[in-house]
Chimera marker file (.cmm) of the C-alpha trace (Angstrom):
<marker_set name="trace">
<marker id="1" x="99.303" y="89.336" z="95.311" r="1" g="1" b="0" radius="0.5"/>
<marker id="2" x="102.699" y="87.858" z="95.938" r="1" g="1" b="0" radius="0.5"/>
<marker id="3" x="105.385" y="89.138" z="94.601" r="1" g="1" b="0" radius="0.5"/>
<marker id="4" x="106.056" y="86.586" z="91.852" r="1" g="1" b="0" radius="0.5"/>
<marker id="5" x="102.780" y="87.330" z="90.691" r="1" g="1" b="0" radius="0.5"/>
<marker id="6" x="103.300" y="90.827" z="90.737" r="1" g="1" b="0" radius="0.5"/>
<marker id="7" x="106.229" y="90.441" z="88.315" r="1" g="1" b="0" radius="0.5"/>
<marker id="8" x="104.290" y="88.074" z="86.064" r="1" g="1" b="0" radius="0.5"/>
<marker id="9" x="102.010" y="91.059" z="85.779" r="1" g="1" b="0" radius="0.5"/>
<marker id="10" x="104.600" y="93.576" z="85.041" r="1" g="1" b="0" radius="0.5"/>
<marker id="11" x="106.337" y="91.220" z="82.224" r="1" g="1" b="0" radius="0.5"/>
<marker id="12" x="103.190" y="89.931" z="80.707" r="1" g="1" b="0" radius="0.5"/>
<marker id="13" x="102.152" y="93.971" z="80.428" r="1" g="1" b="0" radius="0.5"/>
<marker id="14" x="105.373" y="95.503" z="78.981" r="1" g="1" b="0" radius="0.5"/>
<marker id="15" x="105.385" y="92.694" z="76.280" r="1" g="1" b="0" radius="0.5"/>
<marker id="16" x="101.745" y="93.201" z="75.217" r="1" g="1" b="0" radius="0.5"/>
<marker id="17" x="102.346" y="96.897" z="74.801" r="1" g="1" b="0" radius="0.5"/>
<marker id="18" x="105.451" y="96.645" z="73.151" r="1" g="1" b="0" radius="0.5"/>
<marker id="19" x="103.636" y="94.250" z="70.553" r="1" g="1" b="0" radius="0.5"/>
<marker id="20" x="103.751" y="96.390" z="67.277" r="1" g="1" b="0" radius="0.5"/>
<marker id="21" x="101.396" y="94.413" z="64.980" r="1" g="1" b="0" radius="0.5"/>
<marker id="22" x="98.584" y="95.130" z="66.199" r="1" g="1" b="0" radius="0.5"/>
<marker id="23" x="97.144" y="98.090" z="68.629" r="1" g="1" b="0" radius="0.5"/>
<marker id="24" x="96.463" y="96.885" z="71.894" r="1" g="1" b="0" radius="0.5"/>
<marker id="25" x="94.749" y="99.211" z="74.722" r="1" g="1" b="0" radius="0.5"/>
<marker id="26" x="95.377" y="97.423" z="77.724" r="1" g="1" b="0" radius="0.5"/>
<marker id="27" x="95.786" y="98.959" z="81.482" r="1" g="1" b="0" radius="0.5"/>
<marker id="28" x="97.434" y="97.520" z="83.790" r="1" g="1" b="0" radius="0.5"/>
<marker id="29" x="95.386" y="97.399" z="86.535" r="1" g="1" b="0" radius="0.5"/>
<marker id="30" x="92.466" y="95.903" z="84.573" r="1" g="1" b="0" radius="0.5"/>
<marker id="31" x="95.379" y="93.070" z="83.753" r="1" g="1" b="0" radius="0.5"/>
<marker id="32" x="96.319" y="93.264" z="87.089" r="1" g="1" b="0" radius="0.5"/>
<marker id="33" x="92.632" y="92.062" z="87.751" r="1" g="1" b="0" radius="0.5"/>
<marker id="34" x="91.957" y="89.582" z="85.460" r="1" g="1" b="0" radius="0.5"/>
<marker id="35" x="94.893" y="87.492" z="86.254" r="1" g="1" b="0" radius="0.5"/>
<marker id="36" x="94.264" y="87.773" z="90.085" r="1" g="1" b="0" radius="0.5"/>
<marker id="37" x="90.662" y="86.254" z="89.137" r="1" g="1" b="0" radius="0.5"/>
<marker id="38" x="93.100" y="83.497" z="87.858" r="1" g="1" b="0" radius="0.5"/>
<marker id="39" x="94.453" y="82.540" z="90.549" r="1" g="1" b="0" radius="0.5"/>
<marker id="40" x="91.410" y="83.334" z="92.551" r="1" g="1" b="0" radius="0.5"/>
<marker id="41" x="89.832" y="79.881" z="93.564" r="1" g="1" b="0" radius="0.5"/>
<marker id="42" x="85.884" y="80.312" z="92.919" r="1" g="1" b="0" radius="0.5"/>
<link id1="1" id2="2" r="1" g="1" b="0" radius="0.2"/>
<link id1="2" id2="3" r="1" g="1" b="0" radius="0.2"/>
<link id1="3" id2="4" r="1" g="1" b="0" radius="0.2"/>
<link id1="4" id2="5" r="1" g="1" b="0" radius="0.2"/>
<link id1="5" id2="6" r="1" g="1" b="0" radius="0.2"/>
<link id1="6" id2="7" r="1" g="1" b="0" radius="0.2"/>
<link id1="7" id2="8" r="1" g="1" b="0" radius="0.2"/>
<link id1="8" id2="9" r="1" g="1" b="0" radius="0.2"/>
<link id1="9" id2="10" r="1" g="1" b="0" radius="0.2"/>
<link id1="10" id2="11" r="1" g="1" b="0" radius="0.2"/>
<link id1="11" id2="12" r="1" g="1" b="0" radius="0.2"/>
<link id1="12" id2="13" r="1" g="1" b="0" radius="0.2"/>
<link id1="13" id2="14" r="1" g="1" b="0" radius="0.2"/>
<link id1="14" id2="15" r="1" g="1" b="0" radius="0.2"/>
<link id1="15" id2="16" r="1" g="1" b="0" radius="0.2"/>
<link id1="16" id2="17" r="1" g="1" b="0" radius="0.2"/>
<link id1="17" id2="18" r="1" g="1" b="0" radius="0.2"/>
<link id1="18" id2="19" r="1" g="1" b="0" radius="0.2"/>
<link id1="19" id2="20" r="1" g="1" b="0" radius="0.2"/>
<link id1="20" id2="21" r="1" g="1" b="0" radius="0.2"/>
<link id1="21" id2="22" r="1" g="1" b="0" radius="0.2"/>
<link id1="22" id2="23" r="1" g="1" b="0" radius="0.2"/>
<link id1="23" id2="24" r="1" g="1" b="0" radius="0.2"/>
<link id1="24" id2="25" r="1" g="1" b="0" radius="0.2"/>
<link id1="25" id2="26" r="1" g="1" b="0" radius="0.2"/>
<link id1="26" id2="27" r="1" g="1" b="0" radius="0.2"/>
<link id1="27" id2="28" r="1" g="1" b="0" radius="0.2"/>
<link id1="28" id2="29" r="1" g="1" b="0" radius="0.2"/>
<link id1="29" id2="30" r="1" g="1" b="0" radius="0.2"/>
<link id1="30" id2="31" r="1" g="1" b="0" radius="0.2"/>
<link id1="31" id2="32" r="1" g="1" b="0" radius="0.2"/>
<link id1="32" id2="33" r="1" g="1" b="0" radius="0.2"/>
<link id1="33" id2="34" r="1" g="1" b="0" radius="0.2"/>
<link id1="34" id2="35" r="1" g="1" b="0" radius="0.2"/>
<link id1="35" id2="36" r="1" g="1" b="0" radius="0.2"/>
<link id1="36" id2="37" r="1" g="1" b="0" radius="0.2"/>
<link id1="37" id2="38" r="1" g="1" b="0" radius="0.2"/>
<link id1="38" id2="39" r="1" g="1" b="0" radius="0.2"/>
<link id1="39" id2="40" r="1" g="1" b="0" radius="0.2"/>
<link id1="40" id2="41" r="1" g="1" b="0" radius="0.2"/>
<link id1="41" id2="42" r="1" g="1" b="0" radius="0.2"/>
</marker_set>
C-alpha cells in the first residue's frame, strides 16, 4: 500500500476505536484488508 493509504488506514482506525457510543471490535489489520480490497481492481 502507498503511503497515503497507509495513513487513511491509521486515521480511519483510531477514530473508530475512539467512538464511545457504541463497542466496536475492530483490528487493524483486518481493516487494513478490507480497504486494500477497495482499492483492489477485481
Amino acid at each position: 500500500m502507498t503511503p497515503k493509504t497507509e495513513l487513511l488506514v491509521d486515521l480511519i482506525f483510531k477514530k473508530l476505536k475512539t467512538y464511545k457510543n457504541k463497542k466496536i471490535c475492530l483490528e487493524k489489520e483486518s481493516l487494513n484488508k478490507f480497504i486494500h480490497s477497495l482499492f483492489r481492481e477485481t
